[in-house]
C-alpha positions, 0 to 999 in steps of 0.5 A, spaced: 585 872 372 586 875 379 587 883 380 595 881 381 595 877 375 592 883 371 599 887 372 604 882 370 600 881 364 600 888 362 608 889 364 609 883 360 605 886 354 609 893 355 616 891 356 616 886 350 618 891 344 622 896 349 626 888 350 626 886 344 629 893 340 635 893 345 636 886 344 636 887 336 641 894 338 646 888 342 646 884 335 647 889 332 653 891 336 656 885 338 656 883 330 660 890 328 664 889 334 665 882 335 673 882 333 675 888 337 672 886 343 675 880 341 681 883 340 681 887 346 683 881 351 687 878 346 691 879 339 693 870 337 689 871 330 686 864 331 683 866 338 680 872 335 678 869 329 674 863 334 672 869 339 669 873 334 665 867 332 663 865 338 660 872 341 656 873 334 653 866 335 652 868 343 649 875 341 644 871 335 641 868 342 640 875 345 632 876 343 631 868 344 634 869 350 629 875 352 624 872 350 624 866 354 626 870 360 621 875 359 616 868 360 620 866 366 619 873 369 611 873 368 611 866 371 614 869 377 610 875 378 604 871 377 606 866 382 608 860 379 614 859 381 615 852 379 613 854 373 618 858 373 623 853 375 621 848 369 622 853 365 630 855 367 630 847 367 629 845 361 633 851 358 639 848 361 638 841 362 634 839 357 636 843 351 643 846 353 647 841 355 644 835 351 644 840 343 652 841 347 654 835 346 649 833 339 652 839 336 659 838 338 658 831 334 655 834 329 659 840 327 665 840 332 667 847 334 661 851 330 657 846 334 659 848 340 658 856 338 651 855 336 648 851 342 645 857 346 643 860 340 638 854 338 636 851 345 635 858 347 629 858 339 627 851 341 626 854 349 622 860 346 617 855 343 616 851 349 616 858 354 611 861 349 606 853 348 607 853 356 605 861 357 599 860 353 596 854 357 598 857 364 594 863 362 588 860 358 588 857 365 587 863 369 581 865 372 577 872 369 579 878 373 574 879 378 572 887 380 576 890 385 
């Protein structure tokens, strides 16, 4: 691991529970709050109702979503921005539009709801099994 490398590692480690606790606080909200904010734009009752839904389901997503970009974010500062750019591309590409279309099948609307929420799970695994071999593959820091 070079000296530019050593920070970044130590900033992801740093920023991850400062990340993750805000995540929680936004699930936390958007679970309490889904409906007036829902409300808030429009009042059809059956609108509210798939709104709400929709928001609780995205908002489910938040932790997963910062922990796949937190990876991004590190690959970035580390240099291996096409590391990063794989990253983003399987996310939307590979899992978000392909589990749309198998969800949509599946389960209808509720499918369609839960689309960010399970590729952005399946995208923390991939990130994380990526960080672990980029990082085993980083020399050893040399003395400054």
């Amino acid at each position: 691991m070079t000296k530019n490398e050593a920070p970044g590692r130590e900033a992801l480690f740093a920023a991850a529970p400062v990340g993750q606790a805000v995540s929680v606080v936004c699930v936390a909200l958007y679970r309490v709050f889904a409906g007036p904010v829902i409300r808030f734009f429009i009042a059809e009752p059956e609108t509210v109702r798939l709104g709400t839904q929709f928001l609780q389901a995205r908002c489910f997503a938040t932790p997963f979503l910062f922990l796949s970009f937190h990876v991004v974010h590190f690959m970035q500062a580390i240099d291996r921005g096409p590391v990063s750019f794989w990253l983003a591309a399987i996310r939307q590409l590979g899992l978000n539009a392909p589990l749309l279309f198998c969800l949509n099948a599946l389960f209808g609307m509720t499918g369609i709801i839960w689309t960010q929420a399970a590729a952005d799970v399946i995208n923390v695994v991939i990130s994380y099994v990526i960080y672990a071999r980029v990082v085993k593959g980083l020399a050893p820091a040399q003395p400054a």
